[in-house]
C-alpha positions in Angstrom: 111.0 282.8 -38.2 110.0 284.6 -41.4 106.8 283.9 -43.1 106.5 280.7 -44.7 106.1 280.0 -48.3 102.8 279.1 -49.7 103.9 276.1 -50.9 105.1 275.2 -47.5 101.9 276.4 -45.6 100.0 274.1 -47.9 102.4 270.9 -47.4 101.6 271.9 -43.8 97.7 271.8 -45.0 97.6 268.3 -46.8 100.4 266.7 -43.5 97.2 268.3 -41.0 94.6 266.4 -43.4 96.8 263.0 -43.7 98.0 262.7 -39.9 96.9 261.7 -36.4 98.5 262.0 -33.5 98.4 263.3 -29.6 96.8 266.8 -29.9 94.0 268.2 -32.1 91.6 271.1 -32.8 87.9 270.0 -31.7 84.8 271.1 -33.7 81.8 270.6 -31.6 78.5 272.6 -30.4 79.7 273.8 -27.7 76.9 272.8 -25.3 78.0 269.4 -25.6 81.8 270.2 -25.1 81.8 269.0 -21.7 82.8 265.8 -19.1 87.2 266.5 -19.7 89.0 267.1 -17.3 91.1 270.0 -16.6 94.9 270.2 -18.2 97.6 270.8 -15.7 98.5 274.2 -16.5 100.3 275.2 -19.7 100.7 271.4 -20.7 99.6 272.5 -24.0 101.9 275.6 -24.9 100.4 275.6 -28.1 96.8 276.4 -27.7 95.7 279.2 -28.4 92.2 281.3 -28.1 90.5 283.3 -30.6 88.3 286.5 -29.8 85.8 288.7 -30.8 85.6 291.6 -28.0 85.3 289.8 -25.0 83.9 286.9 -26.8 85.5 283.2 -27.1 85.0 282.4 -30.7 86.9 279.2 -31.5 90.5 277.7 -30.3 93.7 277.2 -32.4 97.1 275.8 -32.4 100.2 278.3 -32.6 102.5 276.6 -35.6 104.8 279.2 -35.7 105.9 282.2 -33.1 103.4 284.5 -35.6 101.3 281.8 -37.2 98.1 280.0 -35.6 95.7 277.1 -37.7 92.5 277.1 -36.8 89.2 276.5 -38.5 88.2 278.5 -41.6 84.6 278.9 -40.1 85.8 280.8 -37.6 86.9 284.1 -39.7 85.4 287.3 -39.1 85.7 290.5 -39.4 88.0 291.4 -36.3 89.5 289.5 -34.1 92.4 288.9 -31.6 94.5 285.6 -30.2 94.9 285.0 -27.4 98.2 282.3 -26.4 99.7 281.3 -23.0 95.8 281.3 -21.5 94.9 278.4 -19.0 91.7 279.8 -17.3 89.6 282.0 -19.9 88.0 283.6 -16.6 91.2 284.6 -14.8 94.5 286.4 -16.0 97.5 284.4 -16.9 100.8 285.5 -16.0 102.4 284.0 -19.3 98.9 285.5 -21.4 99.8 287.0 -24.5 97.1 289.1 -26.8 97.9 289.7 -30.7 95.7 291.3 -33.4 94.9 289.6 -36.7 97.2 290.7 -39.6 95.6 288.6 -42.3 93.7 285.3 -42.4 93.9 282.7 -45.0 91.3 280.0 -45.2 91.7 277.2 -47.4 91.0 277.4 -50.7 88.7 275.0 -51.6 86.8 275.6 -48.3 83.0 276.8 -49.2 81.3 278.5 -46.2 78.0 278.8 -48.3 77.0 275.4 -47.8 77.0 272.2 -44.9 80.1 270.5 -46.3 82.7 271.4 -43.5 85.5 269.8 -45.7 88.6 271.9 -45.9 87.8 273.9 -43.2 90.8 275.1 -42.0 92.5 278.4 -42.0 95.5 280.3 -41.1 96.0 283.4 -39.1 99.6 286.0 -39.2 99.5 287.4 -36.1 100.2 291.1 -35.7 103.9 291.0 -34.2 105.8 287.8 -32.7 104.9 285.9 -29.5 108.1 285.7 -27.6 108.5 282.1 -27.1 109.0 280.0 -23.5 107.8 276.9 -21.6 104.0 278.4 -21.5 104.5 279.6 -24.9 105.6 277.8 -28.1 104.3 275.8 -31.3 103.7 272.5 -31.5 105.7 269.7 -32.9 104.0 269.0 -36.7 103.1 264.7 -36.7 105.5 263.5 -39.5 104.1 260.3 -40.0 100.9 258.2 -39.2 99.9 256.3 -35.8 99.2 252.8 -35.7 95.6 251.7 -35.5 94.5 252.2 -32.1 96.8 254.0 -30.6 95.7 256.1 -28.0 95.8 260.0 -28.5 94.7 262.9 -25.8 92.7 266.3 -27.7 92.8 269.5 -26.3 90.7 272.4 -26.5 88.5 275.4 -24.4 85.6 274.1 -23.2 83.8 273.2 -19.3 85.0 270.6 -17.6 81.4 270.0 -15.4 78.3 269.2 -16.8 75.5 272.1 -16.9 72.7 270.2 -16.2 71.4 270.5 -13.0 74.7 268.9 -11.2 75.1 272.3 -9.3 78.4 272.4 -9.8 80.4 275.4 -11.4 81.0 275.8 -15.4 84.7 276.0 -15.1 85.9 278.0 -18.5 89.3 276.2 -18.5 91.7 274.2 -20.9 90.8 271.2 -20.8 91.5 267.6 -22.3 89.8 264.4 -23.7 90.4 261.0 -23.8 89.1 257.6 -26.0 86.7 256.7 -23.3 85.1 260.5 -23.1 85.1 260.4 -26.9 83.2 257.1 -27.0 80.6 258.5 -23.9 80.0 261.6 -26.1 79.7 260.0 -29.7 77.1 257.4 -27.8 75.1 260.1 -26.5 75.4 261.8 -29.8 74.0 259.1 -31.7 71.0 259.1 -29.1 70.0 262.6 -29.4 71.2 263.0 -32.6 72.1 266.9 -32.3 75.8 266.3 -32.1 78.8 266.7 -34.9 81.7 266.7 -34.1 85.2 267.3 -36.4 88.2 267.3 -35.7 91.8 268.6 -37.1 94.6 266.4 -36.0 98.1 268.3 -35.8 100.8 266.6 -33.7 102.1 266.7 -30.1 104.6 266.5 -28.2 107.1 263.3 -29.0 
């Protein structure tokens, strides 16, 4: 598994921008990433989390054994990724750390101003990830869903709400369905502090 071309990592650009399907990269504030539930346990062998120190920065999808997509907005200077994590708080056995070796956001993606379009970005990985059942990339959608078919997202984020329940913020992978998504956008249209975008890639099929 060689680098791909860049004609090929584009294609793989414009199929992300056209398609929809069972797993996706979530854009959100992440105070109001909450009320999912928690995925059984490397059910999404794709995700993967980006880091600044000790930091969680943003999430990402392994497409390759040495290739992750994630959001151009979340570059910086230095980072790691992290893959084969469930629980952010506690070691993994299958958890995997690699350094950045470059990163490639889009090119028409413009950081200077509001417009989020094009926000997407790819990361080489500093060496390979050695592949397995907790480990491996996901499935690319080659073709569009029918109108209202159901889809599950995936991404880091607490799966108990902050605000005074007394219950513990649990730092886990977690999942969303329609019926979350409709709570959340209905709150969000309420208090009118929420945007949320999101980068659909594929799942399993």
């Amino acid at each position: 598994m060689g680098r791909p071309s860049p004609a090929a990592v584009w294609i793989w650009m414009l199929l992300l921008l056209l398609s929809e399907s069972r797993a996706g990269h979530l854009r959100a504030q992440e105070s109001k990433v909450l009320e999912g539930k928690e995925c059984k346990p490397h059910s999404q062998p794709w995700q993967t989390a980006l880091f600044q120190g000790v930091r969680l920065i943003c999430g990402g999808v392994l497409i390759e054994d040495n290739w992750v997509l994630t959001a151009a907005h979340c570059q910086k200077k230095k980072y790691t990724v992290r893959v084969g994590e469930h629980s952010l708080k506690n070691k993994d056995e299958s958890e995997q750390e690699r350094a950045v070796a470059q990163s490639i956001p889009h090119p028409c993606y413009n950081s200077s101003n509001n417009d989020h379009s094009y926000d997407l970005m790819l990361i080489q990985l500093r060496g390979r990830v050695p592949l397995g059942p907790k480990v491996k990339p996901i499935k690319l959608a080659d073709h569009c869903p029918q109108v209202g078919q159901k889809c599950t997202i995936s991404g880091w984020g607490t799966v108990t709400s902050p605000r005074g329940s007394g219950k513990e913020r649990r730092s886990w992978l977690a999942q969303w369905t329609p019926s979350h998504w409709r709570h959340l956008a209905s709150r969000a249209d309420e208090e009118g502090n929420m945007t949320v975008r999101l980068t659909v890639m594929g799942g399993p099929r």
